[in-house]
N, C-alpha and C positions, 0 to 999 in steps of 0.2 A: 573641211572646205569652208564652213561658215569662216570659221576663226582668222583663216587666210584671208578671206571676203573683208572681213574686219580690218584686219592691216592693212590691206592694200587700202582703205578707204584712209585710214589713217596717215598714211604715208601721203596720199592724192592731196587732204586737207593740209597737211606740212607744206606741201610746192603752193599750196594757194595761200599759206600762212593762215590759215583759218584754225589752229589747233588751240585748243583751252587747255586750261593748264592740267585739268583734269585728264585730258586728250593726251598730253605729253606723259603723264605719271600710266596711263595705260598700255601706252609702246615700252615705256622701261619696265614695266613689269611683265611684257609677254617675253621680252628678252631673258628673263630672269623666271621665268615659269619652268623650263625645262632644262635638263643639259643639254638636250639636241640645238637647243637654241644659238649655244656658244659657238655654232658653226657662226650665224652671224657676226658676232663678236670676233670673233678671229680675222673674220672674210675686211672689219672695219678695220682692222689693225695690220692687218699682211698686206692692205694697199698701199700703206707708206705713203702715203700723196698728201700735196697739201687741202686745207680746204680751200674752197672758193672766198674770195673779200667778199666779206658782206654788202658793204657799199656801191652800191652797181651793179647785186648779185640778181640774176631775174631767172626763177626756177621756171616760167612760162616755157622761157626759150627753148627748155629739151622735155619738156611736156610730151608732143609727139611720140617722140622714142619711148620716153619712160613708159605712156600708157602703151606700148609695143612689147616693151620687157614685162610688165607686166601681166599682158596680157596670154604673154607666151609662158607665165608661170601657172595662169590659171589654167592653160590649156596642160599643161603637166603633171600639175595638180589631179584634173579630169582624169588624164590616163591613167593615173599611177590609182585611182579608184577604180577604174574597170580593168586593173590589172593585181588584184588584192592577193591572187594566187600565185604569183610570179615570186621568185626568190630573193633574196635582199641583196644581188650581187647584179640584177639587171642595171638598165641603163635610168632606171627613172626608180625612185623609191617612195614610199608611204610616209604620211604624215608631216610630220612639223620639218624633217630634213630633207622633203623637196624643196622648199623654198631656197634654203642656198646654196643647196646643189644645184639650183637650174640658174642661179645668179652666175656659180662658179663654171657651169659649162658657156654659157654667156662671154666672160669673162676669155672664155679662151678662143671666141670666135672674132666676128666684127662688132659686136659691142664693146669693147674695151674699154675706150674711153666714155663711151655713153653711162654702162654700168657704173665706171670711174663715179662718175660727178652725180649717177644715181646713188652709189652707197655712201655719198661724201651727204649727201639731203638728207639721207638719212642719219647719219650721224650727226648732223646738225641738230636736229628735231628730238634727237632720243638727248643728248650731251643736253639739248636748255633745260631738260630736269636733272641734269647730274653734276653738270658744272656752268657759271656763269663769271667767266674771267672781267675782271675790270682793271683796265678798259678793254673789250674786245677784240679782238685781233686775229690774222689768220693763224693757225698752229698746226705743226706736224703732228701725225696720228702716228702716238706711242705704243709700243709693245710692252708688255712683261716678259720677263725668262724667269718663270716660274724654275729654279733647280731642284725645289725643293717645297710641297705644301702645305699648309697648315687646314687641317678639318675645324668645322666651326663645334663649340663644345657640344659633347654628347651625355657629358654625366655633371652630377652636382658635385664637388669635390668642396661642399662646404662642410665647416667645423664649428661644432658649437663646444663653447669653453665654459664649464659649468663654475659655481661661483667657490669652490673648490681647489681650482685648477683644470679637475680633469677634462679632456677632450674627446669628442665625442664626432668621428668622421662618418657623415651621415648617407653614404654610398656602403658602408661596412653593413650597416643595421639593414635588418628584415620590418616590414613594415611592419605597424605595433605598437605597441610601449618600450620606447625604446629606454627610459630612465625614470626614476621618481623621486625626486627630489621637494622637500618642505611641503608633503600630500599632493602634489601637481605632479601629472603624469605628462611627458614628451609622447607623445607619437608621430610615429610616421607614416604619413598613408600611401597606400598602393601608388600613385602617380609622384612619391618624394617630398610631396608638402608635407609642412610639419607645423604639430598644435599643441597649446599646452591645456590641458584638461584642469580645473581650478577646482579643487577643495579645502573645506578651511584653511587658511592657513593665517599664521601669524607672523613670518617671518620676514624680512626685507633682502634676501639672497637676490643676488644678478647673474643674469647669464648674459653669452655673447654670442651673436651668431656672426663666422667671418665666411664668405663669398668669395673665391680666389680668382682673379684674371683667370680665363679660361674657364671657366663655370658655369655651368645654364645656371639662370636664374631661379631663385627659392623663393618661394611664399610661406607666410610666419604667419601662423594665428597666435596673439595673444592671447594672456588667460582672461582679459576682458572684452575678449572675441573680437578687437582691432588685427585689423589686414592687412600686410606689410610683405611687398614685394620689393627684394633683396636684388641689385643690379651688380656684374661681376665686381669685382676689387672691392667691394662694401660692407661696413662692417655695422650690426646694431649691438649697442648695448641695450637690456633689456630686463624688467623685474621678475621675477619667476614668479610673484604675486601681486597684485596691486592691493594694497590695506589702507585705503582712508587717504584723505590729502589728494595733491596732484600725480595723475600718473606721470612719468616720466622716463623718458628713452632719448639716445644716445644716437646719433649717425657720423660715419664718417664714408662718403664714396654718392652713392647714388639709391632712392628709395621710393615709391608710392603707397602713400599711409590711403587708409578707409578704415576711419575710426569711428568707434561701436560710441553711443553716445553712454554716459550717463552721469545722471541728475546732479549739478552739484559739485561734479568731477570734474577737472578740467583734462586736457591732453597736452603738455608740453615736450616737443622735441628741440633737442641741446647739438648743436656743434660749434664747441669752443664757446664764443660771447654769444653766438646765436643764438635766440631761443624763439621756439614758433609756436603761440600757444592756439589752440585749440577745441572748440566744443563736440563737432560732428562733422564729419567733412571727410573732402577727398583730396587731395593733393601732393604736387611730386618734390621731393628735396634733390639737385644735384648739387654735393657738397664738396667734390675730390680735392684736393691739396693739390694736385697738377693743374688745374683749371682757374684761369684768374679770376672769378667769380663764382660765389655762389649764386642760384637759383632756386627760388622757391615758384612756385606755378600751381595756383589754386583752379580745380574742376566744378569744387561744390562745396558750398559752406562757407564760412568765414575763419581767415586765419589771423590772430596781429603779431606783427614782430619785431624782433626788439633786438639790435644789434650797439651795442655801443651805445653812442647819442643817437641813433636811426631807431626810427621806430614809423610802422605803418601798418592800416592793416588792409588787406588783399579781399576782393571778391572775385565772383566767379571768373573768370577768362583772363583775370591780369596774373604778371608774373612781377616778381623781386628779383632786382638785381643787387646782389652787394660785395663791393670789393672796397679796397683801401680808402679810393674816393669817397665811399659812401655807400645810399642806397636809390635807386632809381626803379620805380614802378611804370612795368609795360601797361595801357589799359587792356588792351585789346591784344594779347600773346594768342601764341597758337599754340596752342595745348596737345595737338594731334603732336607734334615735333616732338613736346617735354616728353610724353608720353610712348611714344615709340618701340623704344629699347623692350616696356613689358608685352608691345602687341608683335615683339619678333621682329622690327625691323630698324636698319636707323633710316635717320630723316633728319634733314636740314635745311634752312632758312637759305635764302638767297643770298645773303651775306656771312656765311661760316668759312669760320678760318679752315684752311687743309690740315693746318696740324692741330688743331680741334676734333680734325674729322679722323686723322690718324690716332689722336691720344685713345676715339672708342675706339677703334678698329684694335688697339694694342691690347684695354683691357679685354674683350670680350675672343680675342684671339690668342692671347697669353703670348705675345708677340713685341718685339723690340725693334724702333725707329730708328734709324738711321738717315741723319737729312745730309746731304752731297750736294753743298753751297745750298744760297741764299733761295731758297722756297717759297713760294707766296702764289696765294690765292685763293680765291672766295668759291665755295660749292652748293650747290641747292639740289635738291631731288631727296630719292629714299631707295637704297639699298637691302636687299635681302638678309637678315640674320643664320640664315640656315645653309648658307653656302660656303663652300671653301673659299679660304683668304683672297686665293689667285682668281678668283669669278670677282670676287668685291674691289680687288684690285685693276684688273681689266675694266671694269665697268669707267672707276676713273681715268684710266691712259686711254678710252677712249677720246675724253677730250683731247688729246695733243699736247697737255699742259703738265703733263706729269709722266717720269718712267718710273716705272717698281721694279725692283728685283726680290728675288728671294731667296737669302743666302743663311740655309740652316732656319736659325729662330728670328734670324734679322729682317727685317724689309726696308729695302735702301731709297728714298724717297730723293728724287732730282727733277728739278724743273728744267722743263726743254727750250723754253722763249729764249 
């Protein structure tokens, strides 16, 4: 009951425009809390309706009503609590699927059109953290036809390529000692992280860790206790010993280094001319070949780098950007975004491109784009990593500005303007 309490307040502050941004990331993530939820999601998408023009839009005006539907949900709410014993086939139900069950009986009475342009408010309000079209405009609310869905990874199906050759698929291994190579033991530990245990050694042997599309992500301890989380399609090279001089590692895809410091030592990471050296720090590299820019995004520490003629170096909260042009330093990046992908969700800026937002959606889904004419447009918010394709996909055809399909591995992306 609180939690409904909560939304409805939330919902009240949208018609008043009173919602922070923090306000708006809070309704999409109650959307996104359960699957009961997705009743909503459906209910936004089987309206088919247009939204209202913004321009002249005055949510005041059916105020009345809406605190009427609402109000008739908290009475629903009420009962379906002094009715705990009753079976899940009555006419009112428990929990989080009153809510749109008492919209959808709503719906089929004289509210119609009141509900109408109630769940359109709301789509309004949940959409400004998930997509932000420019220029603005009214848009039909899009469906999926999900035929087909794809589950978000469940296993690590990464491979480490010893310097050998041989390969070593790290879902086969029992946790442990999984290999010992030049007195450095691999283990794997009980939750799939893996570490390389350092004793003498003299040798300069590389390993490789690769991360395949479709992959939960790996965490690497080196053997100079630097921490290195592995994002899907990403590959490091990597020394199975560090012996004197600069350490050095390899990235190609997506990575969050937390490097162990020591004296003396430097830490340089290499992709291609790139090189980002290092003394103790936190920071993320997104490097992928499909991506027109690299990014570096510094947490903590100091990084300098050194691209070509570009060379700069980053403090805490600024990011790197470098592509052909050159190199452009953000001061003030948001690092909550770079970082995302390792706290389980994605997250995007008010200005991301959709097939930016689809290139993750492909790796981390092991899934193939398909664009059906000329595509465009910018999205902002943060989507769930733990959910199936067609939930992450809905969440965008809510805006109106995009339909998915799902055909086998494919996902067919079409703009509806």
């Amino acid at each position: 009951m609180a939690q409904n309490t909560s939304i409805d307040d939330l919902l009240r502050r949208y018609l008043d425009d009173r919602l922070t941004p923090a306000e708006y990331e809070q309704l999409l993530e109650w959307l996104q809390q359960k699957p009961e939820n997705d009743s909503w999601v459906e209910l936004l998408s089987e309206l088919g309706m247009e939204r209202p023009a913004e321009d002249g839009y005055d949510p005041g005006r059916w105020q009345p009503m809406i605190e009427a539907i609402l109000r008739q949900q908290q009475q629903l709410h009420a009962e379906d609590e002094g009715r705990a014993d009753e079976t899940s086939n009555t006419s009112t139900q428990q929990g989080p699927k009153a809510g749109p069950q008492a919209v959808v009986r709503l719906l089929k009475r004289r509210w119609l059109s009141v509900a109408a342009v109630f769940m359109m408010a709301i789509a309004a309000g949940v959409l400004y953290a998930v997509i932000k079209r420019q220029p603005a405009a009214p848009a039909i609310i899009a469906k999926t036809t999900p035929l087909q869905d794809v589950a978000p990874p469940s296993t690590r199906n990464a491979v480490i390529t010893l310097s050998n050759g041989q390969k070593i698929v790290l879902d086969s291994c029992k946790p442990g000692v999984i290999h010992t190579q030049d007195n450095v033991d691999i283990v794997k530990a009980q939750d799939g992280q893996i570490s390389y245990k350092s004793g003498p050694s003299s040798g300069m042997a590389y390993n490789s860790l690769y991360v395949p599309a479709g992959s939960k992500i790996v965490n690497i301890t080196l053997s100079d206790g630097s921490r290195v989380w592995l994002n899907s399609a990403s590959t490091l090279k990597y020394p199975v010993a560090f012996n004197g001089g600069d350490r050095k590692v390899e990235i190609n895809g997506e990575a969050y280094f937390e490097i162990a410091h020591r004296e003396g030592q430097t830490f340089k990471v290499q992709k291609g001319d790139l090189c980002i050296t290092v003394l103790g720090t936190h920071f993320n590299v997104n490097s992928y070949d499909d991506d027109p820019a690299i990014k570096v995004t510094l947490l903590q520490g100091a990084v300098k780098i050194d691209k070509g003629k570009a060379a700069g170096i980053l403090r805490p909260g600024q990011q790197a950007t470098l592509s052909s042009s050159g190199m452009a330093i953000i001061p003030n990046a948001d690092v909550d975004e770079a970082i995302a992908w390792k706290d389980g969700k994605f997250q995007f800026g008010e200005a991301t491109d959709i097939k930016a937002i689809m290139r993750q959606l492909a790796r981390w889904y092991n899934i193939k784009v398909i664009y059906n004419g000329n595509v465009t447009g910018n999205v902002g918010g943060a989507i769930a990593r733990d959910i199936p394709v067609s939930r992450a996909l809905k969440m965008l055809a809510m805006t109106g500005a995009f339909s998915f399909q799902i055909q086998d591995n494919n996902v067919i992306v079409k703009d509806v303007k």
